[in-house]
N, C-alpha and C positions, 0 to 999 in steps of 0.2 A: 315280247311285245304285249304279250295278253296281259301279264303281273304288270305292266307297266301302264295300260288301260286301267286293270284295275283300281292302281293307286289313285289316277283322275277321276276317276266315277264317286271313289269315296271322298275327294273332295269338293263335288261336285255337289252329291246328297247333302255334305255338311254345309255348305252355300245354300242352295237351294231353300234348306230344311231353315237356313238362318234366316233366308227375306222375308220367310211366312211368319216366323215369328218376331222378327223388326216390323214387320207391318202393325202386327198387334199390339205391340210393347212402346212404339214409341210416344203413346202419352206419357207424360211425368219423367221421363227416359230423354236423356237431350243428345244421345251421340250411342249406337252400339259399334264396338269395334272389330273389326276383321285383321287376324293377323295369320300373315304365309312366312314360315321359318324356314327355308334351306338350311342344313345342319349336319355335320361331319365330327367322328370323334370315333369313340373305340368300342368293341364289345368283347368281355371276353366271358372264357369259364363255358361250362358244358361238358356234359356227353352223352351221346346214344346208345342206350343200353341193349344190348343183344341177348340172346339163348345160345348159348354155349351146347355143342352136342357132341357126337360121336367123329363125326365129321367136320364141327364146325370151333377151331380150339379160338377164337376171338369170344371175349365177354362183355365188350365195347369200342365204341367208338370214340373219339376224344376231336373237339370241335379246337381250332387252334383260335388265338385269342387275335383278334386284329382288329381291322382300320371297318367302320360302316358310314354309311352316309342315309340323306333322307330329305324327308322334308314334313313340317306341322302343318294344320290349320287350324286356327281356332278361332269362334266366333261368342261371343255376348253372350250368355242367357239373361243373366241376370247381373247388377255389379257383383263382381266379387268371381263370377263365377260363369265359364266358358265351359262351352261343348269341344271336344276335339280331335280331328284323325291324323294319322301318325301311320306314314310309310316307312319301313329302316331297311336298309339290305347289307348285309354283310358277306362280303368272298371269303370262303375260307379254304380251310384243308383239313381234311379228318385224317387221323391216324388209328389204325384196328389194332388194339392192346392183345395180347397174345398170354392168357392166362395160366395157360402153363410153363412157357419163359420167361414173363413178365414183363417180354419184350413190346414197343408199341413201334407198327412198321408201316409207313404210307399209305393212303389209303385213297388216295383223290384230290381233287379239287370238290370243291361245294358252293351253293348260294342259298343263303336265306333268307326271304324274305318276309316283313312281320307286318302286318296290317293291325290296324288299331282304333276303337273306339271308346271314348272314354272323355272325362271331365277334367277340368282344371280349376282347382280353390285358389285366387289369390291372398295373402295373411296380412297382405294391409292397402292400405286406398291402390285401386290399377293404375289409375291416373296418376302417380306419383313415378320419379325416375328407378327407383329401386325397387321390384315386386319380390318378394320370395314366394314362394307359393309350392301347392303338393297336387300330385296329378295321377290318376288310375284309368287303364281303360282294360277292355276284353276284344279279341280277335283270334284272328288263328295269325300262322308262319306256315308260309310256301319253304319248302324240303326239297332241295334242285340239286343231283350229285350224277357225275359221268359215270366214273370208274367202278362206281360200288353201288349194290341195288338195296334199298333202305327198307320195301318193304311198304312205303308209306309215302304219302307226299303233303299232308296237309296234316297241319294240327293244332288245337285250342290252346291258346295263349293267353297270358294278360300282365299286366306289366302296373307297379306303384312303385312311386318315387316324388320326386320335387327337386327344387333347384330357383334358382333368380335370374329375374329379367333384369337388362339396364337399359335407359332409354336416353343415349346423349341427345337425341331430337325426340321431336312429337310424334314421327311417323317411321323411324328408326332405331332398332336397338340391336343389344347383343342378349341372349340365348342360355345360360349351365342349364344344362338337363340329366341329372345320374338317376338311372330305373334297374328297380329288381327285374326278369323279362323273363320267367319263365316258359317253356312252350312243353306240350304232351309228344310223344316220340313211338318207341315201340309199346307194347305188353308183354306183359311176366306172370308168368303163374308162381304161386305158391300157397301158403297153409294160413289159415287165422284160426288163432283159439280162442274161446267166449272163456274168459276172468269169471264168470260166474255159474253158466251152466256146464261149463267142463269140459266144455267138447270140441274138437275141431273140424274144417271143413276145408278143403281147396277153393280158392279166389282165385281171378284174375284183378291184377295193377296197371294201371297204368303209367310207364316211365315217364320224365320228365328231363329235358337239357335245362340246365337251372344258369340262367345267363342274367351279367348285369351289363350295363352299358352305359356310357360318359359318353358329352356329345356337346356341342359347342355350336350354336346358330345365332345367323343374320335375319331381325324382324324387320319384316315390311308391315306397319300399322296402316289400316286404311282407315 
C-alpha cells in the first residue's frame, strides 16, 4: 500500500506543480493539456549481479521477462513539450545462475517497481491526431522479493525511449511507448588501471538490471 501511495503523491506533485504553472502560462497559451495513461505491456531482459564466494556458488540473478502494467501523467509545459510521471510494476521471478554448473535454478517470485520523472518532446504539432514523440526521465525501482534476500531494496533508475500517440477523439487516444529502463542493483569490486600513468587501483561498481519495456496505453486528454 505505501508503493501504491507513492505512485499518487507523484502524481499529485506533477498536478499540482502544473496548476501553478498554467496559472502563469496562460497568456498567449489557449488550452494546456493534462493526460492520465493506464498502460499494460511487457518488460523484459535483466539481471542481479552477485559476489560469487566460498560459500556462495550463484554469480547472478536472471529477472524473467513478462507482462508490467502502470499508469502516465503528463502535463503542458510548453507546446511541444510535457513534464511527466510514470509508475510501472512488473511480477516476476528470478532465477540464481549457478556458476560453476552453469545451471540457473528458481529463485522466487519478485516485484518491481519503477517511479519516474522526466519529460516528453513531441516531433510534430500535439494537437495533431498522430504525435511521435521521445521521452527520458530519472527515478529509482522499489526491489520486493520473498524467497531470496537481495541485499538492497531501492535503486537509481532512469529510462529514454519514444513511441506515438493516436487520438481517434479529442480527449481520447491510444499509447506505443518502448523505453531503455535501466535500474542500479548490487556492488562489485574490482581493478581499474590508468592508460597513462601505469598504475592500478581497486574500485568499487556499481551493477545494473539493464531492462527494456513495450507498453501499450489508453489517453484520457483533459
Amino acid at each position: 500500500m505505501r508503493l501504491q501511495r507513492m505512485a499518487w503523491i507523484g502524481l499529485l506533485l506533477l498536478f499540482g506543480g502544473a496548476s501553478s504553472v498554467r496559472a502563469q502560462y496562460d497568456f498567449g497559451y489557449p488550452h494546456r493539456n493534462i493526460e492520465i495513461t493506464p498502460f499494460g505491456g511487457s518488460r523484459f531482459g535483466g539481471v542481479i549481479d552477485l559476489n560469487p564466494s566460498s560459500t556462495n556458488v550463484f554469480d547472478y540473478l536472471t529477472i524473467k521477462s513478462t507482462w508490467d502494467y502502470g499508469v502516465m501523467g503528463n502535463v503542458d509545459i510548453i507546446p511541444s513539450l510535457q513534464a511527466e510521471f510514470m509508475w510501472s510494476r512488473q511480477p516476476t521471478e528470478l532465477g540464481a545462475h549457478d556458476f560453476v554448473t552453469g545451471i540457473t535454478l528458481p529463485a522466487g517470485n519478485a516485484t518491481l517497481d519503477m517511479y519516474q520523472w522526466g519529460f516528453l518532446i513531441a516531433l510534430r504539432d500535439p494537437e495533431a491526431k498522430l504525435v511521435p514523440f521521445m521521452v527520458a526521465g530519472l527515478g529509482f525501482t522499489h526491489y520486493s522479493a520473498r524467497q531470496v534476500t537481495l541485499g538492497f531494496s531501492n535503486g537509481f533508475s532512469y529510462n529514454i525511449g519514444g513511441g506515438v500517440k493516436y487520438f481517434f477523439a479529442k480527449h481520447v487516444g491510444l499509447r506505443l511507448d518502448v523505453r531503455y529502463a535501466p535500474s542500479r542493483t548490487t556492488r562489485s569490486t574490482g581493478v581499474v588501471c590508468d592508460p597513462y600513468l601505469g598504475f592500478c587501483y581497486p574500485a568499487t561498481f556499481a551493477n545494473h538490471a539493464r531492462q527494456g519495456q513495450a507498453n501499450l496505453g489508453l489517453i484520457f486528454r483533459f
